[in-house]
PANUBA-976390 format. One line per 3 residues: their letters; for each residue x, y negated, z negated of C-alpha. Coordinates in Angstrom, 2 decimals. Layout:
<rs>
a> X,Y,Z | ... $
</rs>
This chain:
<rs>
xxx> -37.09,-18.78,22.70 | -38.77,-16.60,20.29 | -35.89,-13.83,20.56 $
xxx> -32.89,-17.01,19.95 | -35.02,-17.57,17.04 | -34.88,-14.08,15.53 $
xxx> -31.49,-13.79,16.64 | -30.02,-16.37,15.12 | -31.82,-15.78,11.70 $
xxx> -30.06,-12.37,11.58 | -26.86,-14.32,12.55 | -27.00,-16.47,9.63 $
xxx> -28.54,-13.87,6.85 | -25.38,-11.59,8.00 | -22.88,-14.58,7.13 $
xxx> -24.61,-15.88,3.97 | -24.71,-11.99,2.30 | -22.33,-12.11,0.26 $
xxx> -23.04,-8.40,-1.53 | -24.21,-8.42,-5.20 | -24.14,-11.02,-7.48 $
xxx> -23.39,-9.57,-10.55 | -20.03,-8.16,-13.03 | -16.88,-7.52,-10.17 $
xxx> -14.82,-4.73,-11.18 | -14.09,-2.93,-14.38 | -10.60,-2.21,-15.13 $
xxx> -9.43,1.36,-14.92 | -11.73,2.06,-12.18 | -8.86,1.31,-9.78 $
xxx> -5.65,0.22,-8.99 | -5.15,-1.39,-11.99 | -5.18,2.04,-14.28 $
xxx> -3.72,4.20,-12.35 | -2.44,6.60,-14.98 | -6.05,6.90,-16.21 $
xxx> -5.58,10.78,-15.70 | -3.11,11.19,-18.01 | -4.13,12.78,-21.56 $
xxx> -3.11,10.96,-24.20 | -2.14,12.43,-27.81 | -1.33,11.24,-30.93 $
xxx> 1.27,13.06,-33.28 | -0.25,15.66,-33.91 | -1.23,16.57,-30.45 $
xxx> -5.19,15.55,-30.53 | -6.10,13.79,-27.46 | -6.15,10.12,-28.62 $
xxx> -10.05,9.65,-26.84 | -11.30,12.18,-29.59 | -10.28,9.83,-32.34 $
xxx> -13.00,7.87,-34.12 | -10.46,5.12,-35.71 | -7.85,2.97,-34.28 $
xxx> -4.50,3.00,-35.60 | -2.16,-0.24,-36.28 | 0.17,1.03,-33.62 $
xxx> -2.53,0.98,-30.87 | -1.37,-1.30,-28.28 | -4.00,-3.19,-26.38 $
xxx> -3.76,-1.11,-22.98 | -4.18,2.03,-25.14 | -7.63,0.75,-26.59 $
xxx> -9.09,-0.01,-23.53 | -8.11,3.17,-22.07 | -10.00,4.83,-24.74 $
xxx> -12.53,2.46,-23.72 | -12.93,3.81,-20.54 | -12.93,7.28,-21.25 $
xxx> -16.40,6.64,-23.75 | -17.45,4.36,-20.91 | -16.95,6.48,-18.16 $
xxx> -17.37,9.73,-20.07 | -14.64,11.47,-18.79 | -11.48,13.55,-20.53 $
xxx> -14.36,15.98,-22.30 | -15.33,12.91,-23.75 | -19.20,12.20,-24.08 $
xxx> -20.46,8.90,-22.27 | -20.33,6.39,-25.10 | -20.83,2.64,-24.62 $
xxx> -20.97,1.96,-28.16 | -17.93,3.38,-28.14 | -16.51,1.74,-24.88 $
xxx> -17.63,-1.78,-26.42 | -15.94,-1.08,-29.86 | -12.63,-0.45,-27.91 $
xxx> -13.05,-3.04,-25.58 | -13.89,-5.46,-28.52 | -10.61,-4.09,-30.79 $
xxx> -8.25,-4.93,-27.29 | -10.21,-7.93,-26.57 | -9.74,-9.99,-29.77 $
xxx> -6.24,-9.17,-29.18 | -6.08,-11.65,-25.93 | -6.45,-8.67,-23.53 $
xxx> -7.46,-9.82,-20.60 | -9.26,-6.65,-18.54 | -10.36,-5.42,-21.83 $
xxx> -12.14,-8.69,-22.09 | -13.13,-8.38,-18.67 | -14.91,-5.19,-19.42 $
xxx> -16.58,-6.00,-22.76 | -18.11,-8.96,-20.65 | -19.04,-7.13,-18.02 $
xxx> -20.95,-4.71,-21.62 | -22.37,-8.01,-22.28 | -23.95,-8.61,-19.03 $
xxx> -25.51,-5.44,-18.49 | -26.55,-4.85,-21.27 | -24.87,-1.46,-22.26 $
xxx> -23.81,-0.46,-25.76 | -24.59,-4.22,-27.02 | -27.88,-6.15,-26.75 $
xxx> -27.35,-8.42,-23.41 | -26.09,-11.35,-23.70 | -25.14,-13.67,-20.96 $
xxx> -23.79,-16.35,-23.02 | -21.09,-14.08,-24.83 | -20.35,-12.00,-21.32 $
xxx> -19.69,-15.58,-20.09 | -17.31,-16.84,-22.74 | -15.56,-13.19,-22.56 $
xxx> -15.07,-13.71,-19.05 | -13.70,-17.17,-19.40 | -11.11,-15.77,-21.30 $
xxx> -9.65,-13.62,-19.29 | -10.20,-15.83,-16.20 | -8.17,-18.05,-18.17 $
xxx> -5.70,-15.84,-18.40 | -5.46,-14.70,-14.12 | -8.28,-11.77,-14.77 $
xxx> -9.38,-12.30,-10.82 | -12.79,-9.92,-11.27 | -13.43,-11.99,-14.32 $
xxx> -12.67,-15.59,-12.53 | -15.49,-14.13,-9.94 | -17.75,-13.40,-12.33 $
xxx> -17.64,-16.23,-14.23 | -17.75,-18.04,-10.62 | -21.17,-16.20,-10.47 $
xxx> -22.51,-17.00,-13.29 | -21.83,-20.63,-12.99 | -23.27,-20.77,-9.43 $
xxx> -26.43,-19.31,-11.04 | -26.78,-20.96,-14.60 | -26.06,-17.62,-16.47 $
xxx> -25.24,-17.86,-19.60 | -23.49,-21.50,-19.28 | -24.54,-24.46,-17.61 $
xxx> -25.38,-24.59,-13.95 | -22.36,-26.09,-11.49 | -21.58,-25.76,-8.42 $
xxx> -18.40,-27.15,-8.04 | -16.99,-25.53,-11.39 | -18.17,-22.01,-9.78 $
xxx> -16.85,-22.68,-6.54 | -13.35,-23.08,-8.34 | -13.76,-20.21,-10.22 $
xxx> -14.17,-18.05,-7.13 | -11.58,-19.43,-4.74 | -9.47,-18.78,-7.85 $
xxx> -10.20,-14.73,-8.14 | -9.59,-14.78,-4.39 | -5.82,-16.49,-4.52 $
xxx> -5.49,-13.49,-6.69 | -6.47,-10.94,-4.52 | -9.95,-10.41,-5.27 $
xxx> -11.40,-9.22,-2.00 | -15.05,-9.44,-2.62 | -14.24,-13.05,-3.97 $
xxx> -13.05,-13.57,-0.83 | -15.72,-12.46,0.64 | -18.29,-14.32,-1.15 $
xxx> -16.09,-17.60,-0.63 | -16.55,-17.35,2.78 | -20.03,-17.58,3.10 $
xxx> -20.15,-20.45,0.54 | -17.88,-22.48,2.29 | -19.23,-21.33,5.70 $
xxx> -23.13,-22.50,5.23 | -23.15,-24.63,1.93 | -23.68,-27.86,1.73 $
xxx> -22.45,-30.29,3.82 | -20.31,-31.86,1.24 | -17.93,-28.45,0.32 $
xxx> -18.91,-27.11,3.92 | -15.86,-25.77,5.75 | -15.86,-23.29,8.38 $
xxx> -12.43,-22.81,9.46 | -11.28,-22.13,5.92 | -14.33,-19.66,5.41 $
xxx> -13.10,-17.93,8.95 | -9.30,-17.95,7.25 | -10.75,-16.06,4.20 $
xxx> -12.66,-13.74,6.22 | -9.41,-12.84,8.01 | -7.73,-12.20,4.44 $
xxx> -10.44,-9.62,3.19 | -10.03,-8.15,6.77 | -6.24,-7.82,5.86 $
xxx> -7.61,-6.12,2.90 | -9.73,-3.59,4.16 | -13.00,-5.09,3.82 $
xxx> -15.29,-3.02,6.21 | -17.76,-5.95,6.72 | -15.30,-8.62,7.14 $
xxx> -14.79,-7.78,10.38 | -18.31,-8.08,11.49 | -18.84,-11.20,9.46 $
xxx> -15.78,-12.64,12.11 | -17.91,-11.43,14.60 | -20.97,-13.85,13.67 $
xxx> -19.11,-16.37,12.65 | -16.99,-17.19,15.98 | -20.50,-17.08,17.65 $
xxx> -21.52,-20.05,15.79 | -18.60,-21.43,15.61 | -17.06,-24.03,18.24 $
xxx> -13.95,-23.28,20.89 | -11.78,-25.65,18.69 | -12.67,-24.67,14.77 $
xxx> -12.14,-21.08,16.24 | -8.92,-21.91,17.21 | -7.73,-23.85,14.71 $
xxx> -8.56,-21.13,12.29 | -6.94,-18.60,14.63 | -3.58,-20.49,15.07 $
xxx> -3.75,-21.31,10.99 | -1.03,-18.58,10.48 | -0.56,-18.82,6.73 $
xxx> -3.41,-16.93,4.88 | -4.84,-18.35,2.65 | -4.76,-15.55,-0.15 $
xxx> -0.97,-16.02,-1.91 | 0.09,-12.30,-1.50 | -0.74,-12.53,2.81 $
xxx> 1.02,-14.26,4.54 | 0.79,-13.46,8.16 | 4.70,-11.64,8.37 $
xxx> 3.66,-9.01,4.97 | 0.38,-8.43,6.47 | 2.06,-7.57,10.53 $
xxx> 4.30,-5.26,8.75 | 2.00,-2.81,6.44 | 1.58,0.96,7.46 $
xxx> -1.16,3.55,6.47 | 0.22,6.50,4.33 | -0.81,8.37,7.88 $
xxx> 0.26,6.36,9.90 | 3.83,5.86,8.27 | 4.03,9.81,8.17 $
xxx> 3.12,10.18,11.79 | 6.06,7.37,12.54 | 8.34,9.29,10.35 $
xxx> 7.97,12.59,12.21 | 7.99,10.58,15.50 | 10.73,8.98,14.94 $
xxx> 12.88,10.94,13.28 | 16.53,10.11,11.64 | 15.74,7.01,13.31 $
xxx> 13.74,5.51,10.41 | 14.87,4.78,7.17 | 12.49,5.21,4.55 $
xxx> 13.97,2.73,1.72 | 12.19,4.13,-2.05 | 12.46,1.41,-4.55 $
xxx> 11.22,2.98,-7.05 | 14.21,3.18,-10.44 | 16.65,5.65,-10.37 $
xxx> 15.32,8.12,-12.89 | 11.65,8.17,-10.88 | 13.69,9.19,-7.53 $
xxx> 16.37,11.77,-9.30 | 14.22,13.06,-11.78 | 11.38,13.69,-9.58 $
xxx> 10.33,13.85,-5.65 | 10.79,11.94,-2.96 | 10.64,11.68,0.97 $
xxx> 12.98,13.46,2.28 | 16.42,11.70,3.05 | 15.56,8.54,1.60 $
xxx> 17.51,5.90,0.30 | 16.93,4.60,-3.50 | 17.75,1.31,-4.20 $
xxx> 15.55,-0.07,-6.93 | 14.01,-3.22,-6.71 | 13.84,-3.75,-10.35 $
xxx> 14.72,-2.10,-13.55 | 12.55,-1.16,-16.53 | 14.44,-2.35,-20.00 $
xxx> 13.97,-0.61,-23.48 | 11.90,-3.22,-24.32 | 8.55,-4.29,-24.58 $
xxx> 6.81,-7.16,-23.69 | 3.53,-8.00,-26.21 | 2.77,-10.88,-23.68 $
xxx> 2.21,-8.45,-21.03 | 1.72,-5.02,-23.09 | 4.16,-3.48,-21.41 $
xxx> 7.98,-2.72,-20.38 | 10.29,-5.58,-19.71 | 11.35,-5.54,-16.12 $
xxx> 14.04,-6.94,-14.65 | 14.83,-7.62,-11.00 | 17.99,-6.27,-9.21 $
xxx> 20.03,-8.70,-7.99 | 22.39,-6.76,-6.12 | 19.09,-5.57,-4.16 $
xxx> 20.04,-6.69,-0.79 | 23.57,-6.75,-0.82 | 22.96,-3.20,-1.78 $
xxx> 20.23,-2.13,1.15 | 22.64,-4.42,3.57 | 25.70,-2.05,2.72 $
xxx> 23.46,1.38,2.77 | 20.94,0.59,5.64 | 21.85,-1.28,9.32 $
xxx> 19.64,-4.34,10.09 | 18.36,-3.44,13.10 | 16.95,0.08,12.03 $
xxx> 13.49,0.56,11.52 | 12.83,0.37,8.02 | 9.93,2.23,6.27 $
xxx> 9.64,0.62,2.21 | 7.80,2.47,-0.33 | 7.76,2.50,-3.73 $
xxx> 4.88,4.76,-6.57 | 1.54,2.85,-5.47 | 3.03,0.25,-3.38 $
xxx> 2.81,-2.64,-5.31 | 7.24,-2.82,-5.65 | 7.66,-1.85,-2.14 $
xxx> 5.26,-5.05,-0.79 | 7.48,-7.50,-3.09 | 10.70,-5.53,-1.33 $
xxx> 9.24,-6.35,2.16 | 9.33,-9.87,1.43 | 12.70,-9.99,-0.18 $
xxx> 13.68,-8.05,3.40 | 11.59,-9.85,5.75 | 13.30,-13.49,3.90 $
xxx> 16.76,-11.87,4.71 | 16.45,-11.30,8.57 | 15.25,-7.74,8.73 $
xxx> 12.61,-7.32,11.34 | 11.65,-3.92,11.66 | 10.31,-3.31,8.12 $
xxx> 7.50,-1.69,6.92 | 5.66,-1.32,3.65 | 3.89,1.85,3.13 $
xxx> 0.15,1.14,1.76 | -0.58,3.20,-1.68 | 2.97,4.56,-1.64 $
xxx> 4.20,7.50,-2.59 | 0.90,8.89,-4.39 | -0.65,7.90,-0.64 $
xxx> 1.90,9.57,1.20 | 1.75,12.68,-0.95 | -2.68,13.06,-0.93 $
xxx> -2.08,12.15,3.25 | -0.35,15.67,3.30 | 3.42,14.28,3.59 $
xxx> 6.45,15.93,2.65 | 8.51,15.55,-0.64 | 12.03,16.90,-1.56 $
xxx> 13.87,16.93,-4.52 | 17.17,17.52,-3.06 | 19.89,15.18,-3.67 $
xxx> 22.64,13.00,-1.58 | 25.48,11.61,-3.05 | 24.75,8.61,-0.32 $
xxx> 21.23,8.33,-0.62 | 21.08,7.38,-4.70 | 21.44,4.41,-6.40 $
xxx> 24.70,3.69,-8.08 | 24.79,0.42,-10.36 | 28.49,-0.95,-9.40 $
</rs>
């Protein structure tokens, strides 16, 4: 009796962990700033982190790259968080969202401004306001713990469930084991199983465990029903994307398998796949376009989807092949697997990280050129 006892107190400490409880995620640390290794240089060729002053031109993404170079102390530049705040701060007042993520996340802990929980929280309100997902979990945090606003459950349970619709995987993670042993009144354990299975999707090492424990508390029927719920619950997974996403290594190893018998699709534009590399005997057909303008709403180029997408890919590529879709980091190529999947092809496959995977899992490039395989607007 003794050993049930023990056993299930370890059961329910593994599904109430729910990792730390403090700032989620700065931006340029991943995804998110993925040209972080570029230098940048102002007109006279000095790298722009070495400048002490902001210009008028400076858009909001360039500030809080400079930013992260003082906060991260990288690019020759010395660790600064002075610095990082008074670059966050400059980007921030100009409605950036992950710059205001990251000045409240300064706030929080303290570094290069006194801490402040009150002003981290109203910094991360703002950009949760604005679809920041690592601030809508923090400020889900700090709400479930009376940090710097006024204690509420429900308001931080919202706040949370919103960062995970939008991806956030420890949010979804977190969400989980709220829902799965709170109180009886917000208490649901089928949707806590559903998110589990979306930060599983994801990646999440622990998730998988946390399925584990959970189905052994669980009944036969909630297990079920949250088995047979096919639709994920996280807006970017539903259960067709998530069935049809390949490894970098594992779509190389299916390349070389398979041969001439898998397309690889690149939807990257036209002047990424001509003017640079690619895999070799792919097809380009971009699934948007980049105009010559900018947009100050999102700080950066206009795009533009291509509407003659699938006619296009329909004419070029045979339905029934199997279809390999990649794009630069793979965020095009999973919005051109839906567009594919919703058209009736089947055998299509988006390759995780894209091309930047493919190329650091040891893959081959080209830069050879077939009249067939580019894109040609008609």
């Amino acid at each position: 009796m003794r050993a049930a006892r023990v056993w299930f107190g370890l059961l329910f400490a593994l599904l109430v962990w729910t990792g730390s409880a403090h700032a989620c995620g700065w931006y340029g640390d991943g995804d998110s700033d993925d040209d972080d290794d570029v230098v940048w240089v102002d007109a006279q060729g000095v790298p722009i982190a070495a400048a002490t002053k902001p210009d008028a031109t400076s858009t909001p993404r360039a500030l809080t790259k400079r930013g992260n170079l003082y906060r991260k102390g990288s690019e020759g530049v010395a660790q600064n968080f002075v610095q990082a705040a008074r670059w966050y701060r400059l980007a921030a007042e100009r409605g950036f969202a992950p710059a205001q993520n990251n000045l409240a996340m300064l706030y929080e802990q303290g570094l290069g401004v006194a801490r402040d929980q009150f002003e981290a929280a109203r910094w991360y309100r703002k950009a949760a306001e604005q679809g920041n997902g690592a601030a809508a979990h923090s400020l889900g945090q700090m709400l479930l713990e009376g940090r710097g606003v006024i204690k509420n459950r429900g308001e931080g349970l919202r706040w949370i469930r919103v960062a995970a619709e939008h991806g956030h995987r420890s949010a979804m993670m977190e969400l989980a084991g709220l829902l799965f042993t709170g109180p009886a009144k917000t208490r649901d354990r089928v949707e806590a199983y559903r998110w589990w299975r979306a930060a599983a999707v994801r990646g999440d090492p622990a998730a998988l465990a946390r399925l584990k424990a959970a189905r052994a508390v669980m009944t036969a029927a909630e297990v079920a029903q949250a088995e047979s719920s096919a639709d994920l619950v996280a807006k970017d997974d539903s259960p067709d994307v998530a069935q049809h996403r390949l490894g970098a290594a594992e779509a190389i190893s299916r390349w070389r398998t398979a041969g001439k018998d898998f397309a690889v699709l690149d939807v990257r534009t036209a002047e990424e796949y001509v003017y640079g590399r690619h895999v070799p005997g792919a097809y380009n057909v971009p699934v948007m376009f980049l105009e010559p303008r900018w947009n100050p709403r999102t700080d950066g180029p206009v795009t533009r989807l291509n509407r003659e997408f699938l006619s296009t890919v329909k004419a070029k590529i045979k339905r029934g092949r199997p279809l390999m879709v990649i794009c630069r980091t793979g965020e095009r190529s999973a919005y051109a697997v839906k567009r594919l999947l919703s058209a009736g092809f089947q055998q299509v496959f988006d390759v995780q990280g894209g091309f930047n995977a493919w190329l650091a899992a040891g893959g081959p490039s080209s830069s050879s050129l077939d009249r067939e395989h580019i894109y040609q607007r008609r």
